[in-house]
PAPA-444894 format. One record per atom (N, C-alpha, C): x, y, z; residue in one letter. Coordinates in steps of 0.1 Angstrom, whole numbers, padded with zeros to 4 digits, always signed. Layout:
// residues N
XYZa...
// end
This chain:
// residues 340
-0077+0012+0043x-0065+0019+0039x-0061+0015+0025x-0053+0019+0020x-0050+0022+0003x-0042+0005+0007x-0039+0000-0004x-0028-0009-0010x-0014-0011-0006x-0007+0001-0007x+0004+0003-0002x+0008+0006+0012x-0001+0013+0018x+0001+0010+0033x-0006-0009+0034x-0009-0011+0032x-0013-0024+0034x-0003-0032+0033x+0009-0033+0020x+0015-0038+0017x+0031-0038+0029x+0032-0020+0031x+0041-0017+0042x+0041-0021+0051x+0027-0019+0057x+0025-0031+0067x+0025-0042+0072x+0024-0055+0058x+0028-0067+0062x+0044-0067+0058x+0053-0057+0052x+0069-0060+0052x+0073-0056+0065x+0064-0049+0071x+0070-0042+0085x+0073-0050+0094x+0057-0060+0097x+0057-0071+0106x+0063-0084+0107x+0070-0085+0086x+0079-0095+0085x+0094-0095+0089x+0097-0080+0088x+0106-0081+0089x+0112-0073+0110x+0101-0077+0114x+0103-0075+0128x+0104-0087+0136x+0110-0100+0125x+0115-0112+0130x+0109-0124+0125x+0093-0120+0118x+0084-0131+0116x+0090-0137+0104x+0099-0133+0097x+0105-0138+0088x+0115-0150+0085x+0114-0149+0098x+0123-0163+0101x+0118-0178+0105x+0104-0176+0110x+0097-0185+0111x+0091-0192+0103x+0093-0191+0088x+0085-0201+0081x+0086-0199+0068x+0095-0201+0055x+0096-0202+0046x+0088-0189+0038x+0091-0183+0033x+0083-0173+0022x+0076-0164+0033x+0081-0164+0043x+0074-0157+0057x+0068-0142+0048x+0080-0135+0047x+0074-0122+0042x+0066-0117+0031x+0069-0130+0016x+0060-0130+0008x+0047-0131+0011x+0042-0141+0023x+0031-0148+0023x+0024-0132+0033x+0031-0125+0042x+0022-0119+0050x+0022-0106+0039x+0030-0101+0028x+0026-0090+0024x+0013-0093+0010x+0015-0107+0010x+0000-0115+0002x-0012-0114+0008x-0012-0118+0019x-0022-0118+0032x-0021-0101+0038x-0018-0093+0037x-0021-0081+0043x-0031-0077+0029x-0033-0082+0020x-0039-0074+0004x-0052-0084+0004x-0047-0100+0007x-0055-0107-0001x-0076-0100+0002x-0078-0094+0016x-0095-0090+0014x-0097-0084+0004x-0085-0076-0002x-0097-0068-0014x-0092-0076-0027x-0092-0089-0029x-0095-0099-0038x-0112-0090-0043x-0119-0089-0037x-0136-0086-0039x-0133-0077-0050x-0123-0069-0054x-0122-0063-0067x-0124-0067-0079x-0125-0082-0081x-0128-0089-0092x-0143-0086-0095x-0150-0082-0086x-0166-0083-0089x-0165-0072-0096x-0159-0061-0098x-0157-0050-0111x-0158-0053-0119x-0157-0070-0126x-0159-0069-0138x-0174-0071-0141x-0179-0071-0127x-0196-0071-0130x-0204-0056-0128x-0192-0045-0133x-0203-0032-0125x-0199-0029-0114x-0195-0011-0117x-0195-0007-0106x-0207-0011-0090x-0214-0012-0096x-0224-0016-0084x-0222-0025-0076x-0221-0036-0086x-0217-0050-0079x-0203-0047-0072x-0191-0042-0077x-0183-0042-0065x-0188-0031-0053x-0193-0025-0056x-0196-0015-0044x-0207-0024-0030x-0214-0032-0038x-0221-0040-0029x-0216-0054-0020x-0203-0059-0027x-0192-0063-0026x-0183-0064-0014x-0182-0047-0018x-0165-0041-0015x-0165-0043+0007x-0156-0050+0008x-0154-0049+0026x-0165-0057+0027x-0171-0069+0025x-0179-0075+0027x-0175-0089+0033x-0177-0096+0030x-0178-0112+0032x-0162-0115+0030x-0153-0108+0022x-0139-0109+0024x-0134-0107+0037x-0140-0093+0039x-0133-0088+0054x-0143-0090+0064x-0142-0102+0066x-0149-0105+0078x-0144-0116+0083x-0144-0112+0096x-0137-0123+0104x-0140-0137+0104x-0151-0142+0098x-0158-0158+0095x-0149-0159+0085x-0146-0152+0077x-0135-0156+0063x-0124-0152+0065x-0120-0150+0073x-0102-0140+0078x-0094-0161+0078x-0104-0172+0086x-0094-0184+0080x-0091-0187+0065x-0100-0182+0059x-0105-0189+0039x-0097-0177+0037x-0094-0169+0038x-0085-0160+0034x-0073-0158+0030x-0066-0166+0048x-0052-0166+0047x-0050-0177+0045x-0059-0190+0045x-0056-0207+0037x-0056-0206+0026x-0058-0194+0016x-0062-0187+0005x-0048-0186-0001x-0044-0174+0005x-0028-0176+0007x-0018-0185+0005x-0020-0193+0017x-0011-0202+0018x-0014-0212+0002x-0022-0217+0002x-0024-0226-0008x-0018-0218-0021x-0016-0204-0025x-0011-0198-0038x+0002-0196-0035x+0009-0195-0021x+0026-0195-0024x+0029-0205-0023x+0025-0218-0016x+0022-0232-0018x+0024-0234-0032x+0018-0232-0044x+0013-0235-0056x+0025-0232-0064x+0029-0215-0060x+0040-0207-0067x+0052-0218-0066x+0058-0218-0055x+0069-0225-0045x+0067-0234-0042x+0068-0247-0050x+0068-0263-0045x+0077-0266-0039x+0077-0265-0025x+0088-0267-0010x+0080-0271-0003x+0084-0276+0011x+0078-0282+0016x+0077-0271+0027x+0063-0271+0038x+0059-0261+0040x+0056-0264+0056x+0057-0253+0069x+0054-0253+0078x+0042-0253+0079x+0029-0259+0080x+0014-0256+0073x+0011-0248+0082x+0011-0251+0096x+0007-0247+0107x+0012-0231+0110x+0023-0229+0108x+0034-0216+0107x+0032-0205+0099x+0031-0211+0085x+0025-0200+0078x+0009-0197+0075x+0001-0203+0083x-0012-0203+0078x-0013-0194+0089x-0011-0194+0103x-0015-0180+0115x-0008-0169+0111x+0011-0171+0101x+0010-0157+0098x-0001-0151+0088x-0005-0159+0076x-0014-0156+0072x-0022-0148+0080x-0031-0156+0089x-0038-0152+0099x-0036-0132+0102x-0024-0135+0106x-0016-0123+0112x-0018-0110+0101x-0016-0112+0088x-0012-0103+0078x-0029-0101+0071x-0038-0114+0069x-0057-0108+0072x-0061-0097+0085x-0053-0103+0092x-0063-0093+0108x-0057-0081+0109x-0040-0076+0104x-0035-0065+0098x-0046-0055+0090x-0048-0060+0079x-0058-0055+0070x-0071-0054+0070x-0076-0062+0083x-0087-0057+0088x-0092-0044+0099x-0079-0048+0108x-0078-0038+0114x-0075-0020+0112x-0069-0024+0105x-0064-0008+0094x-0075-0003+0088x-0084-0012+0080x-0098-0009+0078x-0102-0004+0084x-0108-0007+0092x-0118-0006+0109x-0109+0010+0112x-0099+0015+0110x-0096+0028+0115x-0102+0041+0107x-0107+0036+0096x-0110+0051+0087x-0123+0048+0084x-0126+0061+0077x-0138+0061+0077x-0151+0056+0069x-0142+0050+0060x-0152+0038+0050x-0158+0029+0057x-0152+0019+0064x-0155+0010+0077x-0154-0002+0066x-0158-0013+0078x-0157-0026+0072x-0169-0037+0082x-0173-0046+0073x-0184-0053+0080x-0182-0065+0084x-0175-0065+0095x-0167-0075+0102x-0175-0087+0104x-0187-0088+0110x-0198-0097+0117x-0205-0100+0100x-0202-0104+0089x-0214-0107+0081x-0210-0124+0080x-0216-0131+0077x-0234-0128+0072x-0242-0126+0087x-0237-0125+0098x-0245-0126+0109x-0251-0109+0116x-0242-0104+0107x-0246-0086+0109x-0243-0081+0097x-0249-0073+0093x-0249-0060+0082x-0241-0046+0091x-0238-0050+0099x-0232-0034+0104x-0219-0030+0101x-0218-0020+0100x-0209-0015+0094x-0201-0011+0108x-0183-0007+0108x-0178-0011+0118x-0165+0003+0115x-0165+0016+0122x-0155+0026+0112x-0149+0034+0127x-0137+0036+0131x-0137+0045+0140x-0136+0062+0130x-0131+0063+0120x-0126+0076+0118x-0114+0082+0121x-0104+0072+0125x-0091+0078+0127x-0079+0084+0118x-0082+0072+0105x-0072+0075+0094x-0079+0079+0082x-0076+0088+0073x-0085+0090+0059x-0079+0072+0052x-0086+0075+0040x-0080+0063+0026x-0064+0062+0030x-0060+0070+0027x-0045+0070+0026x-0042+0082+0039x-0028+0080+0039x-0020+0089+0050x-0008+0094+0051x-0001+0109+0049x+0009+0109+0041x+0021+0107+0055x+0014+0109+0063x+0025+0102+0074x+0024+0086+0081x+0020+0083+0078x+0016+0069+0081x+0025+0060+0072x+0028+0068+0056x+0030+0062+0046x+0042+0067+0044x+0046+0080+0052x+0065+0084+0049x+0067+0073+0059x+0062+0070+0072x+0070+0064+0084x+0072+0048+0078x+0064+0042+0070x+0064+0031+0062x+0075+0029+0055x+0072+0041+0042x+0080+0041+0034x+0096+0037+0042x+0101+0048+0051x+0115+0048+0056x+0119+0034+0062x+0107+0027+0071x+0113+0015+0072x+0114+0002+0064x+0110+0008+0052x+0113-0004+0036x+0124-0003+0032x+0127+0016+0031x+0137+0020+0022x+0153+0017+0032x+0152+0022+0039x+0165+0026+0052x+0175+0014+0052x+0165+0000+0056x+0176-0012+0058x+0180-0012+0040x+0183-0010+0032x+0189-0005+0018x+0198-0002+0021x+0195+0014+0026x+0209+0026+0025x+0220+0014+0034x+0217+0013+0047x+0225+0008+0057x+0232-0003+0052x+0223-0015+0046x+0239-0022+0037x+0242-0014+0025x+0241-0011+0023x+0254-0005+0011x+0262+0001+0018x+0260+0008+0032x+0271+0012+0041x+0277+0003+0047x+0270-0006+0050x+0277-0021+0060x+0289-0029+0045x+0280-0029+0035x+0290-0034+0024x+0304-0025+0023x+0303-0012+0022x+0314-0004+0025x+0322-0010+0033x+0315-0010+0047x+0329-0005+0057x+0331-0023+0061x+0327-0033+0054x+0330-0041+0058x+0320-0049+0071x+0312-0040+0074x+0307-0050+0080x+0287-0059+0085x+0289-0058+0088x+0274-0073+0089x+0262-0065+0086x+0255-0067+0073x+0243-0061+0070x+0231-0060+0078x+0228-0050+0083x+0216-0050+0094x+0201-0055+0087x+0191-0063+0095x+0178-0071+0094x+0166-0063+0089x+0171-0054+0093x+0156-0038+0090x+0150-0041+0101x+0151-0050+0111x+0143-0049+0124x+0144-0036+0128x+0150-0027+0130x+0151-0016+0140x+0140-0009+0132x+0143-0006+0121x+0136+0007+0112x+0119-0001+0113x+0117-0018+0112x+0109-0022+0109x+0097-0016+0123x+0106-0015+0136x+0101-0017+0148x+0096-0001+0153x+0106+0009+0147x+0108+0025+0142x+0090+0028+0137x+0089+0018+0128x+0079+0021+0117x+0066+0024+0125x+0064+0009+0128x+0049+0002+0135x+0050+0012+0148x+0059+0011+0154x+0057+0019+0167x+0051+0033+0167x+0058+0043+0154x+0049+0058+0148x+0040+0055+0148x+0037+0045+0138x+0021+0041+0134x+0013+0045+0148x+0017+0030+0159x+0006+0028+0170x+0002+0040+0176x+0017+0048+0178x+0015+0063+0187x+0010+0073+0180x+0013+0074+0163x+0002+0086+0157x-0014+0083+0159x-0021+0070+0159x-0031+0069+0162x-0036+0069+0171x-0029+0063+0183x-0032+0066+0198x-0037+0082+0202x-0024+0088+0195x-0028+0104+0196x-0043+0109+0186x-0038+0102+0174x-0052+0106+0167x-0065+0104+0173x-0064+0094+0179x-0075+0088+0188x-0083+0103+0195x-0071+0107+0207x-0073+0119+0216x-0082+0128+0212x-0071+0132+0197x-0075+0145+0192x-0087+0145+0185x-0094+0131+0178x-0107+0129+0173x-0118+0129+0183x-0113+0124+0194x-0123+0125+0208x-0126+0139+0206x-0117+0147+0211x-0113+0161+0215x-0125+0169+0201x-0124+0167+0189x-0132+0176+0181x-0147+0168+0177x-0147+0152+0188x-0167+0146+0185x-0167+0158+0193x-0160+0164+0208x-0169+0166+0221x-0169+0181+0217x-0164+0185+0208x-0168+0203+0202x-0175+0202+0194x-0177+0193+0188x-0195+0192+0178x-0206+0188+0187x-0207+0181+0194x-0221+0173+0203x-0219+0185+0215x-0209+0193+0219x-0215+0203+0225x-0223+0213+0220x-0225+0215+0210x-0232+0228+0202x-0245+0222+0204x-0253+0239+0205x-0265+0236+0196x-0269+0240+0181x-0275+0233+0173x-0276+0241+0162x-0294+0243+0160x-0296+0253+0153x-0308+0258+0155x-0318+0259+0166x-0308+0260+0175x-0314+0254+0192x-0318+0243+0191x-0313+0233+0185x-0318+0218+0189x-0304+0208+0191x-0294+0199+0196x-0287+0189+0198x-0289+0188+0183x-0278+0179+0184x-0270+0174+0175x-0279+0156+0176x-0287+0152+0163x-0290+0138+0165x-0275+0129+0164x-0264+0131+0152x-0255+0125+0152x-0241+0132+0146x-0231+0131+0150x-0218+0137+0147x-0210+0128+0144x-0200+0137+0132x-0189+0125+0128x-0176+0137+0125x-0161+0133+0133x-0151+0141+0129x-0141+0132+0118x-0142+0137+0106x-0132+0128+0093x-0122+0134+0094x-0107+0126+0095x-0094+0125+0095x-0087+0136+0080x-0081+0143+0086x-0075+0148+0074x-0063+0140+0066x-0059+0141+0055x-0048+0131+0049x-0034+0136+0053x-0034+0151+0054x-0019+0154+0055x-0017+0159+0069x-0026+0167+0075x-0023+0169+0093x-0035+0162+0102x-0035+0157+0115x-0036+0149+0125x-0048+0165+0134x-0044+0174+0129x-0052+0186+0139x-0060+0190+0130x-0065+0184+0115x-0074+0191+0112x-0085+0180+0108x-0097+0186+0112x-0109+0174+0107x-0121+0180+0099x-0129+0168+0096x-0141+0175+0088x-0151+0167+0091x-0161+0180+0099x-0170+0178+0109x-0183+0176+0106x-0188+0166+0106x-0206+0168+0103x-0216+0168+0114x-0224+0172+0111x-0236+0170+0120x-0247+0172+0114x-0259+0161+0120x-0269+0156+0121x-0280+0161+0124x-0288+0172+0123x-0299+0177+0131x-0318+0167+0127x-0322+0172+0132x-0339+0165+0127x-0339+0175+0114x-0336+0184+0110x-0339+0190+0097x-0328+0191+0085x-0317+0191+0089x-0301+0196+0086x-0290+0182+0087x-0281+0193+0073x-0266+0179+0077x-0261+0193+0074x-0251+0189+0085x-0237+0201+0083x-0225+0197+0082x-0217+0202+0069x-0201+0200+0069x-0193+0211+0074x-0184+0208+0081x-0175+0227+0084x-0162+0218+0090x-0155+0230+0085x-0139+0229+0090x-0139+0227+0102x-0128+0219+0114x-0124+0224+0126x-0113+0220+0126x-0104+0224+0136x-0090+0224+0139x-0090+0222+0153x-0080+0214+0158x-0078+0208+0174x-0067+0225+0177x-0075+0225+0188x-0070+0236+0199x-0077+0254+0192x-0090+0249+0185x-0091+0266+0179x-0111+0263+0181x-0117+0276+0183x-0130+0277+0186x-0135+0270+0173x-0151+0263+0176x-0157+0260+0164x-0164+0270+0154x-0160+0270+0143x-0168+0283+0137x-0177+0276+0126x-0193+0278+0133x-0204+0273+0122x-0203+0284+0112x-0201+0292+0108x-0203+0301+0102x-0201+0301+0085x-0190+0289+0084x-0189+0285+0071x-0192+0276+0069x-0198+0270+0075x-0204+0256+0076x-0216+0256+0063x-0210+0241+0056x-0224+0242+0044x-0236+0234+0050x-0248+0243+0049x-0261+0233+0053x-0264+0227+0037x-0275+0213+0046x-0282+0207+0030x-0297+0203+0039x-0305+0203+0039x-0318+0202+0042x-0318+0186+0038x-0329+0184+0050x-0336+0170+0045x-0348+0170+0031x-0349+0165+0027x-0365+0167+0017x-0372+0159+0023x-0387+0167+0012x-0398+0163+0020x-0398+0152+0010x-0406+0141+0018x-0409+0124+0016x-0420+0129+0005x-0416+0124-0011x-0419+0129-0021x-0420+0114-0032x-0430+0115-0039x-0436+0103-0049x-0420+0102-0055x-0417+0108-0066x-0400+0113-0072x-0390+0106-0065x-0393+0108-0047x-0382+0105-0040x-0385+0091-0037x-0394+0087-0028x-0399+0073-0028x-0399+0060-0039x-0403+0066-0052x-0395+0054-0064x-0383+0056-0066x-0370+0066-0062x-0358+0065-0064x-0353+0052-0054x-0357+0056-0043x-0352+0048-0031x-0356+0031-0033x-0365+0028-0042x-0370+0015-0042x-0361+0007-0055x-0350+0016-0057x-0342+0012-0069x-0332-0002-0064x-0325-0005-0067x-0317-0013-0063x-0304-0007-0055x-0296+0002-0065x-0290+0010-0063x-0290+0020-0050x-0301+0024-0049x-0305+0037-0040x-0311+0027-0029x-0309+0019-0028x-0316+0010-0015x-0302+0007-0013x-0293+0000-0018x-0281-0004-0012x-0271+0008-0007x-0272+0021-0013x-0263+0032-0013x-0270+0042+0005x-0281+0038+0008x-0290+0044+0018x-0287+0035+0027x-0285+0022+0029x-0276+0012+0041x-0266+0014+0044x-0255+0019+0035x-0240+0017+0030x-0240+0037+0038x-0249+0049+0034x-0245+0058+0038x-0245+0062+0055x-0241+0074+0059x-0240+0076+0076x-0249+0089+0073x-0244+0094+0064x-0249+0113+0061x-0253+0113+0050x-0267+0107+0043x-0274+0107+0033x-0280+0121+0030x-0279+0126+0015x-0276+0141+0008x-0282+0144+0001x-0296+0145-0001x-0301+0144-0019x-0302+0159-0020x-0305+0157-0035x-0310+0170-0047x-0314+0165-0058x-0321+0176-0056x-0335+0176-0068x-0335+0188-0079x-0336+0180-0089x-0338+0195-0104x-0343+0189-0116x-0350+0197-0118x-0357+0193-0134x-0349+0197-0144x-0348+0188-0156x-0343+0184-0164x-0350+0178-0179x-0342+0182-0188x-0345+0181-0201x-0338+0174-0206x-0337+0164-0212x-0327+0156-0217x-0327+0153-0234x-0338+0159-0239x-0341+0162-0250x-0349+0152-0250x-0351+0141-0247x-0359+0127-0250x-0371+0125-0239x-0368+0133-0229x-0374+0130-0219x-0378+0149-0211x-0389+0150-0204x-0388+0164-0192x-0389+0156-0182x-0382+0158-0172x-0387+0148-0159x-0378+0157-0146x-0374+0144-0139x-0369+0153-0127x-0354+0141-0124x-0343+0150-0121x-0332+0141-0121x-0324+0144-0104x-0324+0128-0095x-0321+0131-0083x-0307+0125-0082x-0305+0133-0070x-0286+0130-0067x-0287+0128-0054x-0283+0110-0050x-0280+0107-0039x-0265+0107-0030x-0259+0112-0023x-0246+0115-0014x-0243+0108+0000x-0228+0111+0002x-0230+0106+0013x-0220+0117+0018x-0224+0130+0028x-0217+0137+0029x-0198+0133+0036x-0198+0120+0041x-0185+0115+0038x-0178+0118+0030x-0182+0116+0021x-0173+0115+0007x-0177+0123-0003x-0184+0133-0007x-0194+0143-0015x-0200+0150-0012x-0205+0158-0019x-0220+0165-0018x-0225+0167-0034x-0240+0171-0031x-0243+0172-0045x-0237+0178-0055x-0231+0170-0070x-0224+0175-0080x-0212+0172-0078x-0206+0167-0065x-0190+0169-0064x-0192+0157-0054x-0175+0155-0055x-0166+0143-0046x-0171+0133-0053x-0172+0126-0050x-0174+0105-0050x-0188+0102-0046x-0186+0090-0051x-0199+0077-0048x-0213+0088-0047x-0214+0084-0056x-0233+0091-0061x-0243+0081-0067x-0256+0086-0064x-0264+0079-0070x-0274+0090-0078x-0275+0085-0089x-0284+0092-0097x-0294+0087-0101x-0309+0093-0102x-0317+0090-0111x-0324+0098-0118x-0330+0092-0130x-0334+0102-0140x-0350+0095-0142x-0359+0101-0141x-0372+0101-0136x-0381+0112-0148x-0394+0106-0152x-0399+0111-0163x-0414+0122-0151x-0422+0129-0159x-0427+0136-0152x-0443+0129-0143x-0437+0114-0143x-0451+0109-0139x-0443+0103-0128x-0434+0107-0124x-0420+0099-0111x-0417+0086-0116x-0420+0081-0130x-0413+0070-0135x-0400+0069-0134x-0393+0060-0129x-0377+0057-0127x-0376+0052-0142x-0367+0063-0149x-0357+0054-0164x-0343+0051-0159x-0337+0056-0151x-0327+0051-0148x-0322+0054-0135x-0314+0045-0135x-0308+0042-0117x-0292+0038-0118x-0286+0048-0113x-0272+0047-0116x-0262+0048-0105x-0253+0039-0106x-0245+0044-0091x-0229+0047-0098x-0220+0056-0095x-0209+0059-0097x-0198+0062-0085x-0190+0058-0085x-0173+0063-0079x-0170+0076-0081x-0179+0085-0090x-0173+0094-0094x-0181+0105-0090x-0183+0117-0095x-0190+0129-0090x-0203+0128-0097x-0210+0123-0105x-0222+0119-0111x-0229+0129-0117x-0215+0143-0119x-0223+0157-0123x-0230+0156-0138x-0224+0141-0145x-0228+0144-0158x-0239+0132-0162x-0240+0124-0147x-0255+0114-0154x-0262+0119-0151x-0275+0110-0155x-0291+0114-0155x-0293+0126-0167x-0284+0127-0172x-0289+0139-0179x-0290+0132-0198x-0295+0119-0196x-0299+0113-0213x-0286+0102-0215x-0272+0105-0208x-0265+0094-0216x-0262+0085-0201x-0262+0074-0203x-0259+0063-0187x-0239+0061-0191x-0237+0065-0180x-0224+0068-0183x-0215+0058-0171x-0225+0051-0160x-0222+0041-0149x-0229+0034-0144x-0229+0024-0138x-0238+0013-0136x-0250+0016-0137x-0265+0014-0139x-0273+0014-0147x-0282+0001-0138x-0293+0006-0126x-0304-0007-0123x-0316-0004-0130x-0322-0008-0140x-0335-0005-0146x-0341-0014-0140x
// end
């Protein structure tokens, strides 16, 4: 999840009483709801390196203690007081396994088990962000506000934000509970179909950001990846559905994949997407490939791409991974991380 639900999250759970147990209670857990994606610092080594990074060895439960002792030791540092060690170090605890948990709901995932597993860990419930997840948050930050300035009015005892705080978390649990259903409800109208008279090898329904009934459906065939619209309580319609073919196991393709880049981005994908096109770069004729992950793109568009630009003997000149749509590398200028 984004930053700010992360952050909402640990004021929600401080202020539903934990706040009282232990000095800097609420500082320390809305510290500890953020501190995993510390791993942002590897940015300053390349997009790559954070991407190989990112949800790794932070968020994982072998480091969820180094994490929130992490914590504690910096408000510790900040705030020379004397300190419940024991008190604030499990809320710590509390405000890491917040932040891991909320991970583990959407569809990026997180690799909970490392170094002892490489697996990746995603239900698909929530996108990155969520615009109701994030009003229901918002209101229980903002609300205990309005209410004293009316308690200062009329005279009397400024309320805790427990209610709004308790308001908050509870939306939360029960929009997802339900999300839950309704995600069930649109895997079992994809893995019912057939497509090309063959089952589905694998299916995935992605969470929409602003409504709960709409998803974005892939599927898996031995030949095919399909993206299409569906909607909870309406027929499936393949009809608009975009196909992308598998390619054939190709010299071009086989040195891409042996890149650094295109080996870590093919572990890290669920719905791997390539394209192929020749290209002129003025310096070079060769052939320039675009790796996807239909999660989050497709070729020329959305996020996280890999590109390479390959001379006409399938020599790799470059290997590039980007955050961004990658419509403008490979084509002569390296414009994002760069494995030679």
């Amino acid at each position: 999840m984004d930053n700010i639900t992360h952050s909402l999250t640990g004021l929600a759970l401080a202020r539903l009483g934990l706040n009282r147990i232990a000095p800097r209670a609420t500082l320390l857990l809305i510290l500890s709801a953020n501190v995993p994606d510390l791993d942002i610092v590897c940015l300053t080594r390349g997009q790559l390196a954070y991407f190989e990074a990112h949800r790794g060895y932070t968020h994982s439960l072998i480091c969820l203690p180094l994490m929130a002792g992490l914590c504690v030791l910096i408000t510790a540092g900040i705030h020379r007081e004397k300190q419940r060690w024991t008190r604030t170090f499990l809320l710590c605890c509390l405000g890491v396994g917040s932040h891991l948990l909320l991970d583990w709901t959407n569809s990026y995932g997180v690799r909970l088990l490392v170094p002892f597993s490489s697996r990746w860990f995603h239900s698909d419930l929530n996108p990155l962000y969520d615009v109701w997840v994030l009003v229901a948050l918002i209101f229980g930050a903002v609300w205990p506000m309005f209410s004293r300035l009316v308690s200062a009015e009329i005279g009397d005892r400024p309320p805790s934000g427990r209610g709004s705080a308790i308001a908050a978390l509870s939306f939360f649990l029960i929009f997802d509970v339900a999300r839950a259903a309704l995600h069930k409800h649109a895997l079992g109208q994809l893995e019912a179909r057939l497509y090309e008279d063959t089952p589905a090898l694998q299916v995935a329904a992605l969470p929409d950001a602003f409504t709960p009934f709409r998803w974005r459906g892939i599927v898996e065939t031995e030949t095919t990846y399909r993206a299409l619209a569906l909607r909870t309580g309406e027929p499936l319609n393949l009809e608009g559905a975009q196909i992308f073919y598998k390619p054939a196991v190709t010299r071009a393709l086989s040195n891409a994949k042996a890149t650094n880049a295109f080996q870590y981005f093919l572990y890290f994908a669920r719905f791997p997407v390539w394209s192929q096109e020749p290209v002129n770069t003025g310096r070079v004729i060769g052939t320039r490939l675009d790796l996807t992950d239909l999660r989050f793109g497709v070729p020329g568009g959305g996020s996280f791409h890999c590109v390479a630009l390959e001379d006409e003997n399938a020599r790799v000149l470059e290997s590039i991974f980007t955050f961004g749509d990658g419509s403008g590398l490979g084509r002569g200028t390296v414009q994002a991380e760069s494995d030679r």
